[in-house]
Z-matrix of the N, CA and C atoms (Angstrom, degrees):
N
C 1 1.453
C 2 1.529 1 110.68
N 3 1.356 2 112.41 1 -32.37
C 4 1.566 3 116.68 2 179.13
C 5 1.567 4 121.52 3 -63.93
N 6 1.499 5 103.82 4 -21.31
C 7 1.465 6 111.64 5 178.96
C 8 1.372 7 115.53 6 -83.52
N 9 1.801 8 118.14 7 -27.45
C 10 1.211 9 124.18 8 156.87
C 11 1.522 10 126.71 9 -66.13
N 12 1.419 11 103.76 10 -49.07
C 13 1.711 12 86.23 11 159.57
C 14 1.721 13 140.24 12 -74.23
N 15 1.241 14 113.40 13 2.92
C 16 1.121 15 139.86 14 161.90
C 17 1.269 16 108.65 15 -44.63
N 18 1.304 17 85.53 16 -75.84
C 19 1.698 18 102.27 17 -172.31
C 20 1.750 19 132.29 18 -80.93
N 21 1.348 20 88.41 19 -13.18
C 22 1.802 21 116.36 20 154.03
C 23 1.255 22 123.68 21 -71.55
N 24 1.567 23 112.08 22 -25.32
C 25 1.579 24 120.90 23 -178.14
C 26 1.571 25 110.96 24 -89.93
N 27 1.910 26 112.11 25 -44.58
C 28 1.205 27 113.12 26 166.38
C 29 1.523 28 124.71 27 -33.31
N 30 1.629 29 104.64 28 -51.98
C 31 1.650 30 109.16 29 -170.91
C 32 1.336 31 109.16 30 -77.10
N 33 1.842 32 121.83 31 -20.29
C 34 1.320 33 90.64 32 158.10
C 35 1.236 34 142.98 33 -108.29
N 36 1.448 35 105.22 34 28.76
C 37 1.445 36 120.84 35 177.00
C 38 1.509 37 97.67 36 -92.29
N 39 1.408 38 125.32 37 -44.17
C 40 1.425 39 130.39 38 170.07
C 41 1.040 40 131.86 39 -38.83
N 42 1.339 41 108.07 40 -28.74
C 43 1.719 42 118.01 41 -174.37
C 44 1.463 43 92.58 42 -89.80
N 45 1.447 44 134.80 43 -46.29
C 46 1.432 45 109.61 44 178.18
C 47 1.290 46 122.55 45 -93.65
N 48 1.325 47 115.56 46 18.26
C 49 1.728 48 112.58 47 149.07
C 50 1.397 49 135.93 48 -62.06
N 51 1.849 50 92.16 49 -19.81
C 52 1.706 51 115.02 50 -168.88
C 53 1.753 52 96.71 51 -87.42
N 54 1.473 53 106.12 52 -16.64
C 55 1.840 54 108.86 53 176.96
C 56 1.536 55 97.72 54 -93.00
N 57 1.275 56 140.26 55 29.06
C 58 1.271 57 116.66 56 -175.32
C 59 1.479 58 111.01 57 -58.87
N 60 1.349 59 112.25 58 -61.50
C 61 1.579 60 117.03 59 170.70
C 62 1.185 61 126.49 60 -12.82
N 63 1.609 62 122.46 61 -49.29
C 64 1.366 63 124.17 62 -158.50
C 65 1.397 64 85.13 63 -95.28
N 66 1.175 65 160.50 64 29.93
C 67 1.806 66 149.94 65 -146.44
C 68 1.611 67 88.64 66 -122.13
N 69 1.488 68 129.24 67 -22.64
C 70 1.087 69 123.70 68 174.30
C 71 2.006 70 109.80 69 -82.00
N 72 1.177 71 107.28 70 -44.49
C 73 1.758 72 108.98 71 -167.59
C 74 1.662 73 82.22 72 -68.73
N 75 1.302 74 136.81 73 -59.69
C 76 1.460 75 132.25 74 -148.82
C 77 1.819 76 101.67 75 -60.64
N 78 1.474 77 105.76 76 -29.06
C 79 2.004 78 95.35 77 -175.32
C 80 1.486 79 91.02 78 -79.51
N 81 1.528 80 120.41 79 -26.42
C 82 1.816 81 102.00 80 -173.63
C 83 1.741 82 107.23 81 -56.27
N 84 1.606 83 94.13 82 -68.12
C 85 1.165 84 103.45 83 178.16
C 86 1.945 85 119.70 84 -44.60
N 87 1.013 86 120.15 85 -29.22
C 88 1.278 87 102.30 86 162.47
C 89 1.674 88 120.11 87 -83.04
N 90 1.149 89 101.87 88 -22.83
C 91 1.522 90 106.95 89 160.77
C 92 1.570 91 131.78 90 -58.02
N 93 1.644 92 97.40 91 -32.55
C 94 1.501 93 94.80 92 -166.59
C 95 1.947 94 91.44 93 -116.38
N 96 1.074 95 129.88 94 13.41
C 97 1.654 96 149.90 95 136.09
C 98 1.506 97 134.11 96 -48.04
N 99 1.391 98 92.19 97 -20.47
C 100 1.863 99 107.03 98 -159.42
C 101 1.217 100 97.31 99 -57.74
N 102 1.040 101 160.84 100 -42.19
C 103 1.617 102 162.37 101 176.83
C 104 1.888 103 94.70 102 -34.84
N 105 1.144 104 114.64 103 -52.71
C 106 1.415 105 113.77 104 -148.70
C 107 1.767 106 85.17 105 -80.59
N 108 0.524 107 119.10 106 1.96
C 109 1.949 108 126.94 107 176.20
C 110 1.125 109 77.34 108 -64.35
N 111 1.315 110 147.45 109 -130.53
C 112 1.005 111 166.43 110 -113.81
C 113 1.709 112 109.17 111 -20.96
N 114 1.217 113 83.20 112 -48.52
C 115 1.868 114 95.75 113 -177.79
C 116 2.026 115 120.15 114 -60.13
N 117 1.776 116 106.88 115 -23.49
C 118 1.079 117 118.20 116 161.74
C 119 1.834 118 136.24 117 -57.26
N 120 1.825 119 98.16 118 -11.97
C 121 1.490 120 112.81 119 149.83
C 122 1.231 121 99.38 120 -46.48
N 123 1.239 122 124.05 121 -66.30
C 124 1.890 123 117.02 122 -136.70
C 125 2.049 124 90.58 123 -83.86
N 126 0.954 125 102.41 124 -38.79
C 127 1.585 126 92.02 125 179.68
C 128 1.738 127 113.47 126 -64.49
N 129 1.615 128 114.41 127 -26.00
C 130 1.134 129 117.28 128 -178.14
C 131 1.578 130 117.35 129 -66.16
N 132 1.415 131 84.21 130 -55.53
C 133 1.727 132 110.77 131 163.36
C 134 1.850 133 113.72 132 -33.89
N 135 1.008 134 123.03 133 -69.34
C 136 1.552 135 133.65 134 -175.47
C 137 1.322 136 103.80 135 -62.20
N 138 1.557 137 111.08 136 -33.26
C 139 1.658 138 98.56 137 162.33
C 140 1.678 139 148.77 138 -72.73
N 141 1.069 140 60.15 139 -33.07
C 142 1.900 141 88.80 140 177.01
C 143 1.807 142 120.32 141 -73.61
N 144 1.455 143 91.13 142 -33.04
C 145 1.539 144 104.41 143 -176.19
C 146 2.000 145 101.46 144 -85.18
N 147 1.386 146 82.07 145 -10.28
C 148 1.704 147 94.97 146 179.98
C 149 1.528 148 118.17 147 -80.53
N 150 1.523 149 95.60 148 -34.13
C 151 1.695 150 117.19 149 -150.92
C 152 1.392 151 73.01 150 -94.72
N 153 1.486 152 135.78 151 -70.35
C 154 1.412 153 125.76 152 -179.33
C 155 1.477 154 159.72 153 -19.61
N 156 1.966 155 76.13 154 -66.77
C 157 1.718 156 83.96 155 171.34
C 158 1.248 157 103.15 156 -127.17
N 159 1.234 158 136.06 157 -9.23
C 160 1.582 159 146.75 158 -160.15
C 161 1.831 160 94.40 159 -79.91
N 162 1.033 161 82.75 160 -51.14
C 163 2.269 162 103.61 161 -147.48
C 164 1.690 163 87.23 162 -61.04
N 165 1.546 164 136.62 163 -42.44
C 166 1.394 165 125.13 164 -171.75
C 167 1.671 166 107.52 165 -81.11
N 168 1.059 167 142.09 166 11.59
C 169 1.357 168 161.63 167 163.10
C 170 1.706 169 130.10 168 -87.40
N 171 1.392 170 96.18 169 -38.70
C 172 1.713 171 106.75 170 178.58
C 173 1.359 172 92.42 171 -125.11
N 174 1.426 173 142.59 172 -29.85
C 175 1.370 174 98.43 173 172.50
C 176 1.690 175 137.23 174 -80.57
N 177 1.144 176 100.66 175 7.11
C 178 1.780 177 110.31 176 162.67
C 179 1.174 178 112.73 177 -81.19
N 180 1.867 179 138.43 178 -12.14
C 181 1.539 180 128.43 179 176.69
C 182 1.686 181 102.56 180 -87.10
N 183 1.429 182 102.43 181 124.62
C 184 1.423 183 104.95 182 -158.28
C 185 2.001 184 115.38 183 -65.33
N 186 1.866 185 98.57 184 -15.56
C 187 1.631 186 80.72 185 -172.98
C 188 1.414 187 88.87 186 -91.08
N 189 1.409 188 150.05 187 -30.10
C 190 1.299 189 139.80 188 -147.38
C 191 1.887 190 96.80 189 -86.16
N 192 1.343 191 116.28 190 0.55
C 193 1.492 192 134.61 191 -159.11
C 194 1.702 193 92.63 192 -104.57
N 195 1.071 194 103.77 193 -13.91
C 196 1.473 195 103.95 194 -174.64
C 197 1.297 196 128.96 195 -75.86
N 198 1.271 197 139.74 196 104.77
C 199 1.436 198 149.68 197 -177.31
C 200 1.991 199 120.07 198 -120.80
N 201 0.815 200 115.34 199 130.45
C 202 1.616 201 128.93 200 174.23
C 203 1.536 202 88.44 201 -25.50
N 204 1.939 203 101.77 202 -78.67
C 205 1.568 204 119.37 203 -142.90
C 206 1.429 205 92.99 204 -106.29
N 207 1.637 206 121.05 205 -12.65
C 208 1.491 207 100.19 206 -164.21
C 209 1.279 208 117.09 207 89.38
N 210 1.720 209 132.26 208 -22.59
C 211 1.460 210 101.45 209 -175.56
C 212 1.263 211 57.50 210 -157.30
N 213 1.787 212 97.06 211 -166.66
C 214 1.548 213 124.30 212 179.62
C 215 1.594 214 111.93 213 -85.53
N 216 1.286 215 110.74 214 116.22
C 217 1.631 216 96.17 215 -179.81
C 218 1.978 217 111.30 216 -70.91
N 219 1.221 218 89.18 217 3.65
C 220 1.887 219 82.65 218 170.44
C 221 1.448 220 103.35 219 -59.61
N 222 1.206 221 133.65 220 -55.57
C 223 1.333 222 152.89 221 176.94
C 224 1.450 223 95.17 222 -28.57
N 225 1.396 224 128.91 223 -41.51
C 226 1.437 225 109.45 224 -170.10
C 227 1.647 226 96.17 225 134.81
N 228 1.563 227 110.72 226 154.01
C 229 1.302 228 121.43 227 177.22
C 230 1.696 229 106.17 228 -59.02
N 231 1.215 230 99.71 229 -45.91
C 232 1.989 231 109.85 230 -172.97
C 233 1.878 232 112.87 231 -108.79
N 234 1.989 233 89.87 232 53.57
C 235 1.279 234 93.24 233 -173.04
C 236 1.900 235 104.70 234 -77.63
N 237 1.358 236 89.52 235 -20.77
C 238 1.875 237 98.95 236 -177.06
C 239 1.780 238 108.71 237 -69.61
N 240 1.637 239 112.01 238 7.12
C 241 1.639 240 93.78 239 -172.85
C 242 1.807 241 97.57 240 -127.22
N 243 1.805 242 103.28 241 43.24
C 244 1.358 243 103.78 242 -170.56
C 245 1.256 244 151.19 243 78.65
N 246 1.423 245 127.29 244 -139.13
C 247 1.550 246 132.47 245 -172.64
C 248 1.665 247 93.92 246 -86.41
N 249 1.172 248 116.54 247 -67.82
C 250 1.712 249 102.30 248 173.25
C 251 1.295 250 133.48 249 -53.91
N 252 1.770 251 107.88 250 -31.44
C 253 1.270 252 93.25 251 153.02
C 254 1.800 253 150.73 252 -50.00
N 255 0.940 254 88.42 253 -22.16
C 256 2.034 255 118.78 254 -166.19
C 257 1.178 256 101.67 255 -104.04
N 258 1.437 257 123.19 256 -52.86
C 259 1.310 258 116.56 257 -170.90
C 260 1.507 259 116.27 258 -68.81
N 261 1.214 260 145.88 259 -61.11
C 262 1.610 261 120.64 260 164.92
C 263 1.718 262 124.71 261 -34.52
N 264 1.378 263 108.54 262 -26.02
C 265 1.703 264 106.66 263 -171.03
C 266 2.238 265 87.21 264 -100.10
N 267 1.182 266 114.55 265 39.74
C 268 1.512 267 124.83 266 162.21
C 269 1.751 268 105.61 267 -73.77
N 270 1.368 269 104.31 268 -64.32
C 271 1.619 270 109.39 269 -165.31
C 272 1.687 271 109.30 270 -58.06
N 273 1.188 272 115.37 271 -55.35
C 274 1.614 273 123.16 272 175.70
C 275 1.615 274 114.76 273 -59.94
N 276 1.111 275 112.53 274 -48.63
C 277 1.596 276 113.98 275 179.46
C 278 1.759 277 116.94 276 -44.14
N 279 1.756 278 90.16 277 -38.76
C 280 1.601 279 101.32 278 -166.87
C 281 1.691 280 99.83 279 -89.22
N 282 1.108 281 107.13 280 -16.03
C 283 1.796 282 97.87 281 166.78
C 284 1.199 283 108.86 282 -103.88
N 285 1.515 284 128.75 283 -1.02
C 286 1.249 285 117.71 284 162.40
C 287 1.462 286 109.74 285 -55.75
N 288 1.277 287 101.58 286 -85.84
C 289 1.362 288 113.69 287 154.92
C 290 1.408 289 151.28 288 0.63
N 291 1.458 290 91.68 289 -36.89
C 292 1.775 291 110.37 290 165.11
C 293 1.702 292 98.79 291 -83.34
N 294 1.102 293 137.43 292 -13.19
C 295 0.987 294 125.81 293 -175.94
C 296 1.528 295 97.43 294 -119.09
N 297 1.443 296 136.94 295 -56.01
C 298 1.541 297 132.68 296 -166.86
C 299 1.529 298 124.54 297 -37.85
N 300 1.852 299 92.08 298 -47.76
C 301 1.348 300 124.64 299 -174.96
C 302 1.678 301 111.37 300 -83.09
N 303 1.382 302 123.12 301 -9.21
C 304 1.140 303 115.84 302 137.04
C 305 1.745 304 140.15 303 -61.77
N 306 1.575 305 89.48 304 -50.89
C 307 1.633 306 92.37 305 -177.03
C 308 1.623 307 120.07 306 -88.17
N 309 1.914 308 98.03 307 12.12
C 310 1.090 309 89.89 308 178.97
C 311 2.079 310 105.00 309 -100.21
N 312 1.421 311 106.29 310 -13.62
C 313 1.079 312 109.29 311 156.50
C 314 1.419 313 131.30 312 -57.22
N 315 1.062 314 97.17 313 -49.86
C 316 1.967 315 117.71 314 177.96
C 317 1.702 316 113.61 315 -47.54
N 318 1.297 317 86.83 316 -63.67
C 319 1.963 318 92.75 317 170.77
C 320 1.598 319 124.37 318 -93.18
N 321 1.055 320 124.49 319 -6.78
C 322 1.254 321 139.72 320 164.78
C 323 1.324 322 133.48 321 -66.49
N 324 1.133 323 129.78 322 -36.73
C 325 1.804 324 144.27 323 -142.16
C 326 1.335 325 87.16 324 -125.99
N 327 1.289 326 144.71 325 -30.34
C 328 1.288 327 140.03 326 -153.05
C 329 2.049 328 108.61 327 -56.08
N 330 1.314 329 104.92 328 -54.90
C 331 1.642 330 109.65 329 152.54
C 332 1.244 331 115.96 330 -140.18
N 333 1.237 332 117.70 331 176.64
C 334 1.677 333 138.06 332 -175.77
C 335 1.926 334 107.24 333 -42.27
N 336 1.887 335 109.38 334 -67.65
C 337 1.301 336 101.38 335 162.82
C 338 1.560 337 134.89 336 -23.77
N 339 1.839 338 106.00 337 -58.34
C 340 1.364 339 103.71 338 164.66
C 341 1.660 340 133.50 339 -56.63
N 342 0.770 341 93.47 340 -20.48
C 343 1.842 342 104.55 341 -175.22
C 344 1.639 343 94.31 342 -90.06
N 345 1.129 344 138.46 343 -39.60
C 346 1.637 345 128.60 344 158.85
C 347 1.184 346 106.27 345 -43.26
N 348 1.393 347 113.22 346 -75.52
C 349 1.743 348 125.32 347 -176.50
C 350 1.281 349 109.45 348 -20.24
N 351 1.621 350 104.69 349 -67.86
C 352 1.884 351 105.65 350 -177.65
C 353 1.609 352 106.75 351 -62.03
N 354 1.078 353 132.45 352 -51.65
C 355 1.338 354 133.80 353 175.77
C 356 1.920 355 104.06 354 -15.59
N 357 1.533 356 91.14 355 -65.72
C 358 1.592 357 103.56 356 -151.62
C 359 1.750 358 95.17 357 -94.41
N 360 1.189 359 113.22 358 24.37
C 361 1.723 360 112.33 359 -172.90
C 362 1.771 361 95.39 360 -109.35
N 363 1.649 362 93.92 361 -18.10
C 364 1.443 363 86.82 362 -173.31
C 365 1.421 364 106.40 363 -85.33
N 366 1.364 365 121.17 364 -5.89
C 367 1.844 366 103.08 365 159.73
C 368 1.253 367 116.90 366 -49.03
N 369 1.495 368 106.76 367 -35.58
C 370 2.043 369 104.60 368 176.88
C 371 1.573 370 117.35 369 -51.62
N 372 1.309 371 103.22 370 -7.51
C 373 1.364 372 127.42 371 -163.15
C 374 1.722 373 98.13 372 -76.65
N 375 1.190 374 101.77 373 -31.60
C 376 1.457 375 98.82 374 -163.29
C 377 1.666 376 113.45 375 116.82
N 378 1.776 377 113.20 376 -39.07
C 379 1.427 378 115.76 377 -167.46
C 380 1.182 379 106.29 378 -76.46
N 381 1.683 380 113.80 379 153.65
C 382 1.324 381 120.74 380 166.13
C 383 1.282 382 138.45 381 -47.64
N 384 1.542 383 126.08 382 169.09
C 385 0.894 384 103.57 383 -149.00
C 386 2.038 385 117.34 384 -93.97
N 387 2.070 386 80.75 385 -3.16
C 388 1.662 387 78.89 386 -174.58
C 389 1.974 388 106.85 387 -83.76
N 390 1.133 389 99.43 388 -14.08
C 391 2.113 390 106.83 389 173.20
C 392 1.345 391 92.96 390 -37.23
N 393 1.225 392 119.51 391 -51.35
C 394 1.793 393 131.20 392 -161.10
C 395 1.417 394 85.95 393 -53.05
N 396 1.321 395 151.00 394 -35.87
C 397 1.286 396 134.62 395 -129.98
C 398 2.045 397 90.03 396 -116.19
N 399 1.257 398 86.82 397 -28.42
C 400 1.778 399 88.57 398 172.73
C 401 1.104 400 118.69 399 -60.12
N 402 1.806 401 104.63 400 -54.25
C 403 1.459 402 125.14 401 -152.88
C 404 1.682 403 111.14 402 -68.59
N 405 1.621 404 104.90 403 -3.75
C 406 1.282 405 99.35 404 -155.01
C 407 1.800 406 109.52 405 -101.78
N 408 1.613 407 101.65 406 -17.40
C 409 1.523 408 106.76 407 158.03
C 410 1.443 409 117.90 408 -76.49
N 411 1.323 410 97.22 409 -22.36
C 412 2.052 411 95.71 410 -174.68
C 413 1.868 412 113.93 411 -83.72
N 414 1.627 413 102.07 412 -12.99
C 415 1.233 414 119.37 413 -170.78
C 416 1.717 415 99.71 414 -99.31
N 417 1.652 416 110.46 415 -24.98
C 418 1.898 417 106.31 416 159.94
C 419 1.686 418 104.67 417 -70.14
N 420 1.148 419 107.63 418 -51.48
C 421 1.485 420 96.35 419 169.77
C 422 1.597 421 140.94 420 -11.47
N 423 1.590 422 85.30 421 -76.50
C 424 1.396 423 102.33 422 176.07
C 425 1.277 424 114.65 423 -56.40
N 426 1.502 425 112.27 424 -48.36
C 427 1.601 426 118.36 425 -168.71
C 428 1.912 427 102.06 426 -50.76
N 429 1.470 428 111.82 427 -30.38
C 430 1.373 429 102.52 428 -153.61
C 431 1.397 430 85.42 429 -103.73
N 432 1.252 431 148.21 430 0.62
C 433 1.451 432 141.70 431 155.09
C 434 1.537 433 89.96 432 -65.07
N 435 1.306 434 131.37 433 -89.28
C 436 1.560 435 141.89 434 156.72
C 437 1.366 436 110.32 435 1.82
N 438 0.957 437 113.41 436 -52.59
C 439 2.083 438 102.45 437 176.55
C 440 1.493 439 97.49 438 -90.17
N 441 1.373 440 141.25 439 -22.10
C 442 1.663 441 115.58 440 -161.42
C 443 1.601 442 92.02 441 -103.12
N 444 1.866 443 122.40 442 -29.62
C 445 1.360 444 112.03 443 -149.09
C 446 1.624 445 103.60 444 -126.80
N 447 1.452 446 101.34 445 -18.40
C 448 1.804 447 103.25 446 170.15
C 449 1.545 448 106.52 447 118.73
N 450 1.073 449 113.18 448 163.63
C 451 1.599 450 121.02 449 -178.55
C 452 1.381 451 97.80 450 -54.19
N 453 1.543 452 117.14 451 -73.02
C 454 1.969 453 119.41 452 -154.55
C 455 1.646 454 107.89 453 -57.86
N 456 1.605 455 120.24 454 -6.49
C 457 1.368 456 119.66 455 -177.35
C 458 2.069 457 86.17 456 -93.33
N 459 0.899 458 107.13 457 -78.19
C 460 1.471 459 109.36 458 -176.94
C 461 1.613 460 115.47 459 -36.19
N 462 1.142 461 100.61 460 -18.48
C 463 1.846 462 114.66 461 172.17
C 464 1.576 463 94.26 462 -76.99
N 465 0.991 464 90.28 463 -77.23
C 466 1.570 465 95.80 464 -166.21
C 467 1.693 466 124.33 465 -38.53
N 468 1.790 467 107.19 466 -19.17
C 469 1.408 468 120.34 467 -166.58
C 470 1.499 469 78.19 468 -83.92
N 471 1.250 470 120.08 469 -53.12
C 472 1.525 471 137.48 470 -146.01
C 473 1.819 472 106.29 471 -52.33
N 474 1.623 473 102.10 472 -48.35
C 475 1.473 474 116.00 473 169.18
C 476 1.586 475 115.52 474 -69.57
N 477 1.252 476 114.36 475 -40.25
C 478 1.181 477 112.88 476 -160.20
C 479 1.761 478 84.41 477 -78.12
N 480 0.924 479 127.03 478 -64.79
C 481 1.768 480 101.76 479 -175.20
C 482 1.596 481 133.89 480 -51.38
N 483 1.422 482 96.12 481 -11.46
C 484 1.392 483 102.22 482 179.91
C 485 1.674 484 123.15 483 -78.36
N 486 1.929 485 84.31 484 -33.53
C 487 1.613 486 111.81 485 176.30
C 488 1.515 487 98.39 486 -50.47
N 489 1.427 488 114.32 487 -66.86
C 490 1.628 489 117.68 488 -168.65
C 491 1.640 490 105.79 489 -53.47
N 492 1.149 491 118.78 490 -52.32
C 493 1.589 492 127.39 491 -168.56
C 494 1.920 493 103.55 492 -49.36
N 495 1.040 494 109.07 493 -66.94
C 496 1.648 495 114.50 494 164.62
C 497 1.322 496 129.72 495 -38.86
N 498 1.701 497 120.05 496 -60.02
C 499 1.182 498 142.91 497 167.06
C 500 2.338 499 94.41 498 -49.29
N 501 0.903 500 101.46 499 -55.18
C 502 1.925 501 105.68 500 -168.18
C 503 2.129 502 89.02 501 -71.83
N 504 1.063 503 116.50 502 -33.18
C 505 1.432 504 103.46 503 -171.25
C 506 1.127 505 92.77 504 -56.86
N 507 1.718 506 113.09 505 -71.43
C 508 1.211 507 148.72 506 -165.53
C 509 2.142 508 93.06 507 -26.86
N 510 0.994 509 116.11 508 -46.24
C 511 1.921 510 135.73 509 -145.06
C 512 1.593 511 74.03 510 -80.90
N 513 1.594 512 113.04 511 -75.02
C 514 1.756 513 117.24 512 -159.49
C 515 1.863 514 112.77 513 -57.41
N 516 1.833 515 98.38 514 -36.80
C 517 1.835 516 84.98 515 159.86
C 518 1.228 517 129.69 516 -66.93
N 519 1.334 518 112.10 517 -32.66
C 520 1.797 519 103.21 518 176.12
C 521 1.291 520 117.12 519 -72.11
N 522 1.219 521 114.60 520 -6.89
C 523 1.460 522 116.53 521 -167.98
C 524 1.822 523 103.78 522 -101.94
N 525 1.141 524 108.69 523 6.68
C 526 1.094 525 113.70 524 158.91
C 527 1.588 526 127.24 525 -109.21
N 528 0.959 527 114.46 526 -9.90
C 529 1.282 528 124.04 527 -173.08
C 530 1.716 529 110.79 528 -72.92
């Protein structure tokens, strides 16, 4: 399975090598976005209360338990072998990210359908299948930052929750080690 996510991780690190160019406007724009941070409480919030008390509830029903890889291959090809696993794929993830979490705003938010779509695209992700059921209030979210405040604010929410989500993985693997 490791050789498949290998090579699942390559292509999507590949695709934002071909954005290098824009890697400078996307840190402005999250730079000059920071206001719309604020709104990444409430997405943080729905996660956490997810990751908390939600996550020991649905991940024992065996189809909603169901995942390709088991975790997120954002995490890295050898996200299944822990804190060392994850931690070298740190630097790429977070510039993935400056770019993913843009274009996933851009084509995403446009209506309600799309914001399902990404919801349930992230099984390609690797994650299970009940995340889908999280992702899909945090993904109305965005859309409605995205219709009242504009893409680069809904970008900016979009990174800034992802930042925390990584950074908190990153916290619960070392804390196992």
């Amino acid at each position: 399975m490791n050789e498949i996510a290998i090579i699942y991780y390559i292509i999507i690190a590949a695709s934002c090598v071909l954005v290098v160019r824009e890697t400078k406007s996307r840190i402005i724009t999250l730079v000059s976005n920071w206001k719309g941070v604020k709104f990444a409480s409430i997405t943080i919030a729905i996660l956490m209360v997810y990751a908390l008390v939600i996550y020991q509830y649905v991940d024992v029903i065996p189809i909603l338990n169901w995942g390709w890889l088991g975790y997120n291959i954002a995490l890295g090809p050898l996200g299944d072998q822990g804190f060392l696993g994850i931690l070298p794929f740190v630097p790429i993830l977070i510039y993935m990210l400056i770019h993913l979490n843009y274009y996933e705003e851009f084509y995403f938010r446009k209506n309600k359908k799309l914001v399902v779509l990404w919801a349930f695209l992230h099984i390609a992700m690797g994650v299970q299948i009940h995340v889908v059921f999280v992702l899909l209030p945090v993904g109305f979210i965005y859309k409605y930052i995205y219709d009242k405040y504009g893409l680069n604010n809904a970008y900016s929410v979009h990174f800034t929750t992802n930042i925390f989500l990584v950074f908190s993985i990153l916290a619960a693997y070392a804390l196992e080690l």
